[in-house]
N, C-alpha and C positions, 0 to 999 in steps of 0.2 A: 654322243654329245658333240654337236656342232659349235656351240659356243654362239650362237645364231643374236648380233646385236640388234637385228631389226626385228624380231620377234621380241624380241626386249623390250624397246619401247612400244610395241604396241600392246604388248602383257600390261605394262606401268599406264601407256594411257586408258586403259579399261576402268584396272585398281590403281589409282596414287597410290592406296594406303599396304598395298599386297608386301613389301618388304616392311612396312612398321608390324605386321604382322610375325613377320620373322624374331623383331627385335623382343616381342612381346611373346615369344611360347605360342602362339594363335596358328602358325605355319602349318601347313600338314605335310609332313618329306621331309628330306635332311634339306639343310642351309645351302641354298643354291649356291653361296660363295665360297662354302669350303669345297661343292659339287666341282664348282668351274675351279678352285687350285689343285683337289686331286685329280683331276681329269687333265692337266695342263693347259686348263684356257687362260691364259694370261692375262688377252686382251680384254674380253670378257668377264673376268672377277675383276680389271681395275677399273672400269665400266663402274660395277656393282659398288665398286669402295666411292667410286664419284658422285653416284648417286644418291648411296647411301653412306657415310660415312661410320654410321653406327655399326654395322656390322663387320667391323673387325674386330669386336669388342664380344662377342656372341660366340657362348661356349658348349660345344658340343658334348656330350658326356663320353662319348667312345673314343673321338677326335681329338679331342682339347678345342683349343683355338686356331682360327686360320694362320695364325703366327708357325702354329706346330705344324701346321700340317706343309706351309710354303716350309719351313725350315729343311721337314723332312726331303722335299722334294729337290732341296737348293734351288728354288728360283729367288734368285738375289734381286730381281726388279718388285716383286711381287711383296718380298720381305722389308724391302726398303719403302715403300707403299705403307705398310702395315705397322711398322712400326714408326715413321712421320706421324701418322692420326692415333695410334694408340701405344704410346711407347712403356706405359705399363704394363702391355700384355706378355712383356718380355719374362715379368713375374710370377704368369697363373701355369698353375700344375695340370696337366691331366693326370690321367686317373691312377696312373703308375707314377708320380709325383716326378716327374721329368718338366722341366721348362723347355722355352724352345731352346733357349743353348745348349743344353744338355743333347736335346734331338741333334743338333747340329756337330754338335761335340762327337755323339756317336757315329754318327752318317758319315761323318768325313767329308763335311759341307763346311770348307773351310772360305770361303767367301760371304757365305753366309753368317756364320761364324764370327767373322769381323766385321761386320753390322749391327749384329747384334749387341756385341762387345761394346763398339762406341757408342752406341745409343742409351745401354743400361750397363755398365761396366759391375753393379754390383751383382744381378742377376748368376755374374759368372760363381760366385762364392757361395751360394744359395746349395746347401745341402740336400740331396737325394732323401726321400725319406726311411730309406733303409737305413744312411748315415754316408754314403759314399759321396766324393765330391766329383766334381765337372772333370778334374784331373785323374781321379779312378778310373771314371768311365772314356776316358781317353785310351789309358791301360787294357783295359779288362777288353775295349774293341779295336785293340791294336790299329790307335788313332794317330799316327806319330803328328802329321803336321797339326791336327787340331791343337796337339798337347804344346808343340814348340810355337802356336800362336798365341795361345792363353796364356805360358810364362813370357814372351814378351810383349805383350800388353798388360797384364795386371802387375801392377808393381807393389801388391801387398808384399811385406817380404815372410808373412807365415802361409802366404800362398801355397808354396809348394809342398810346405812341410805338415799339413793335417793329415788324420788318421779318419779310417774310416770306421763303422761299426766292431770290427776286429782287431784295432790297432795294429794297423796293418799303413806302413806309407806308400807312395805308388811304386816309390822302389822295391818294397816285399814284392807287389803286385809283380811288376816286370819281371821281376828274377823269377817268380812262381810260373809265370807263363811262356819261360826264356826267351822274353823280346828284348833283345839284344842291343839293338837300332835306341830302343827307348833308356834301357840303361845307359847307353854310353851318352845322350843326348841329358837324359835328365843329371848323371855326375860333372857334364862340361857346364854344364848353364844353368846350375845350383848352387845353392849351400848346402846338400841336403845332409841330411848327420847318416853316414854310412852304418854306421854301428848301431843306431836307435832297435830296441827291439819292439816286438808287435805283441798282441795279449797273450800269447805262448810262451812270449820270453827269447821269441827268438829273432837272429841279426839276419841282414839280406846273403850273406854269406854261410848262415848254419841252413836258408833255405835252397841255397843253393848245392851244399853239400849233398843234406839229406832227406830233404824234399824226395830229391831226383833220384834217391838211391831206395827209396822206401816204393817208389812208384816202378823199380827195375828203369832206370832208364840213368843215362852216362852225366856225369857233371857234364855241364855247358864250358867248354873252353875258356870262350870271347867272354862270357860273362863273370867266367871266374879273375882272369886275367884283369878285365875294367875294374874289378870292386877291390882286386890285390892293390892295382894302382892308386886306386884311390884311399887307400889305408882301410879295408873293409876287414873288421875282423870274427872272429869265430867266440860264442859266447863264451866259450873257457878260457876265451886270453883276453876280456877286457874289463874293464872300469866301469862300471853302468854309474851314468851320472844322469840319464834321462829317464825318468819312472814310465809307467806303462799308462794309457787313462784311464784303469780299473789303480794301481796305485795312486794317483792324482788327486781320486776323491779321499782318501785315508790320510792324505800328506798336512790340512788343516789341523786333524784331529792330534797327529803325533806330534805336529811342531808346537800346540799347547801345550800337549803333555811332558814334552821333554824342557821344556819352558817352566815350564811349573815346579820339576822337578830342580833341576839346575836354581832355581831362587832358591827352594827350600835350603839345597848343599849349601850355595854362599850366605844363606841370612843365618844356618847351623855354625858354621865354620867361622864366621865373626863376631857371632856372640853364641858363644857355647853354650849348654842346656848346664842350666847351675850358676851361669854369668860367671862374672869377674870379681876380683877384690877390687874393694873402692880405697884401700891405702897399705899404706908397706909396714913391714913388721919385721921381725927379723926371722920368719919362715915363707915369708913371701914376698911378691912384689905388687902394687898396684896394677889391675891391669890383665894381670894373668889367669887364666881360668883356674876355676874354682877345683871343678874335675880332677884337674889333673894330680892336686895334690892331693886327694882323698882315695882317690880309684885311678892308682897310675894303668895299669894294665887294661880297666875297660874304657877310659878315656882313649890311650892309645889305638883301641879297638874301630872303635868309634869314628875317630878321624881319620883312619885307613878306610874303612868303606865309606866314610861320608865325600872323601878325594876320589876315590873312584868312582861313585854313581856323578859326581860332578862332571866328571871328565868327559864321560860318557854320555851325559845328557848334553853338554857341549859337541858331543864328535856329532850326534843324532841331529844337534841346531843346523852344524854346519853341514853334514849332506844332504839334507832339506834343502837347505838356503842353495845349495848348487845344484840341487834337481830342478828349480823353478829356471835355470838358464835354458831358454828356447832352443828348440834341438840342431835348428839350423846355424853356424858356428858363424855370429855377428864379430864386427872388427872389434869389438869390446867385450865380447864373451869371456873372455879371459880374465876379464878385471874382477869378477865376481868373486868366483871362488878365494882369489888374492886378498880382498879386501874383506872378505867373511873372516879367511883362520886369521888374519891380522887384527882382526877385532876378537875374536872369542880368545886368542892367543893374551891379549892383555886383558882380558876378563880373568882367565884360570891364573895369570900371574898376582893379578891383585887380590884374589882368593888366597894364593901360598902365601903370599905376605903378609896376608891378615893371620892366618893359621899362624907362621911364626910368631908374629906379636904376642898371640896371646897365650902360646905357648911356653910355659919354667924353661931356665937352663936345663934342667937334669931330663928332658926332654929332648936334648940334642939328637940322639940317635933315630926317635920315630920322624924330628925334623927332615935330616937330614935323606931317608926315606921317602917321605914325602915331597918334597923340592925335585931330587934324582927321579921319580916317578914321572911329575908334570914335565922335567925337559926332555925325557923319555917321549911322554904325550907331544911334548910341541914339538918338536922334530919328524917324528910322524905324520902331525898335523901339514907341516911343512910341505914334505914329501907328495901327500896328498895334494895339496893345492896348486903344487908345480903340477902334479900329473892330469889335475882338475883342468887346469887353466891350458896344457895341450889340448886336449879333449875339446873344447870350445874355443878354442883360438882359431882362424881361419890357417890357411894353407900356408903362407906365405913368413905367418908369427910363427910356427907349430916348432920350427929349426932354433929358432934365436931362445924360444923360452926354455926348449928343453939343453940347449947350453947354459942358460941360468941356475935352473934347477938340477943340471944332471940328471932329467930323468926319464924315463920313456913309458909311453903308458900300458898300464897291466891291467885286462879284465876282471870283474869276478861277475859271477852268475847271478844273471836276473833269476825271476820268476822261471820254472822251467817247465811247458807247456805240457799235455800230454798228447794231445794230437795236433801237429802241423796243419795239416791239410783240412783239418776244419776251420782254422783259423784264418788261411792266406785264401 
């Protein structure tokens, strides 16, 4: 392959129409333009894009596009060519659903790379069809500088923090593959939630542990050390406050249910099943359920488990409502959880207070019961929301809140996979 331009036009003066032929499936051969960018003729395919401007647009079924195929090569004149006349084609897949950025992402054609970027910046977000993003396959081709271009150019800020097929974020990845260089780069120039786990159930630090020990092979030092720093913990010591995306689809379903329930408690517990007297007598009072004086012991009954299923389909409201805070820890992460139990927290108290109303005197004791119960409940609740509101506070809040609340945050066990290494 010479790349021969004067043979060129005297092919075109024979046939004009010899490359509409190409655009039209009529060609016999591969696409002499994708011919002349995998071969390196430069001069030659931008010749070709001059003449014809249409075929940069002309999709190979083994190749992709000549976007893909310059991408792969990194010729950055050729790219920039290509995507001037057709900057859509920044979007079409070949065959293995890779765009060019993706090819670029992987090649470690980081000039390339950022061409493409500013030409179609959404391109970069565009999902692999297996599920993996542009940042995955940074990881997985131990891409370092492609990955520290893509986070400083794309300024989504759920950029860094999607899952991919496995729930798995690039930090799983990294720790799985012990690139080390990638971890310490993606915990300095993120938010990313160190703790989050993947569909196993498990954190960047229980893969770190036992990943490496199931394979016979030594914890990673440097990578234990960056994820200690950065407050990485082991699924037995933490707080799951981020669901898994196999939990995610079910979280809809429960937060009706627990919704549903919780009305039924507070619309039982204010108007009791039997109602109220409508006036005072000298064995009762207006107002007061009926129940109670007829069937003290299963009234009492009653309102003991009807305060606990309450209680409980409120704890269920509120860790829903703080699983929905995004994993990456925003400067107001923090506010949610806080303003969750502060609202469910005057919900159950305006429940006890109805319970007492309509509660007799000679009821004192199940009262008194029930009250001790709920501020049992809201202190708890408390507890939680301080420890919620570390957990998503960024770095800087994480000291000040946990002197508020006094508290430090404690694990408990996600999901607990059965095989690792099928899942990272």
């Amino acid at each position: 392959m010479r790349g021969d331009l004067e043979s060129l036009h005297e092919i075109i003066a024979k046939d004009n129409y010899i490359l509409d032929k190409v655009l039209v499936g009529c060609f016999k051969g591969k696409n002499p333009l994708h011919v002349a960018i995998s071969t390196g003729q430069a001069e030659f395919a931008l010749k070709l894009l001059e003449i014809k401007p249409k075929l940069a647009e002309v999709i190979d079924t083994e190749l992709g596009t000549a976007l893909h195929i310059a991408s792969a090569n990194g010729d950055v004149k050729i790219v920039e060519a290509l995507a001037k006349l057709s900057p859509e084609m920044c979007m079409a897949r070949d065959r293995d659903g890779y765009n060019p950025l993706h090819i670029a992402a992987m090649k470690g054609k980081v000039d390339v790379l950022k061409k493409l970027v500013q030409t179609r910046p959404c391109a970069a977000q565009v999902i692999v069809d297996r599920g993996d993003t542009i940042l995955h396959l940074c990881v997985n081709y131990n891409q370092l500088e492609s990955l520290q271009l893509l986070l400083e150019m794309i300024r989504d800020p759920e950029f860094p923090h999607s899952w991919d097929a496995n729930g798995n974020t690039i930090l799983h990845i990294a720790v799985f593959n012990k690139r080390s260089e990638i971890v310490k780069h993606v915990l300095n120039s993120t938010e990313i939630n160190v703790n989050a786990f993947n569909e196993a159930g498990w954190t960047a630090m229980d893969i770190n542990f036992f990943v490496q020990s199931r394979h016979d092979e030594e914890v990673d030092p440097c990578i234990q050390n960056l994820l200690g720093a950065a407050g990485a913990k082991r699924r037995t010591h933490m707080l799951v406050l981020t669901p898994s995306p196999r939990a995610k689809k079910l979280m809809p379903t429960l937060m009706v249910v627990s919704s549903l329930f919780a009305t039924m408690a507070f619309q039982v517990g204010v108007n009791p099943p039997g109602g109220v007297w409508q006036e005072d007598s000298e064995d009762h009072l207006a107002g007061k359920a009926i129940l109670a004086y007829k069937y003290r012991k299963s009234y009492s009954c009653f309102m003991y488990f009807n305060t606990v299923g309450f209680l409980l389909s409120l704890f269920l409201i509120l860790l829903l409502l703080v699983s929905v805070v995004p994993a990456p820890r925003s400067h107001w992460g923090w506010v949610l959880p806080i303003t969750s139990v502060m609202t469910i927290m005057t919900t159950a108290f305006a429940y006890t207070y109805s319970v007492i109303v309509v509660s007799p005197k000679h009821m004192a004791a199940e009262i008194i019961i029930i009250l001790a119960s709920v501020i049992v409940w809201a202190y708890s609740m408390l507890s939680f929301a301080g420890e919620a509101a570390i957990m998503h506070a960024p770095k800087k809040a994480r000291e000040r809140i946990s002197r508020i609340f006094r508290a430090r945050p404690r694990l408990l066990p996600n999901a607990v996979g059965e095989n690792v290494s099928s899942t990272v």
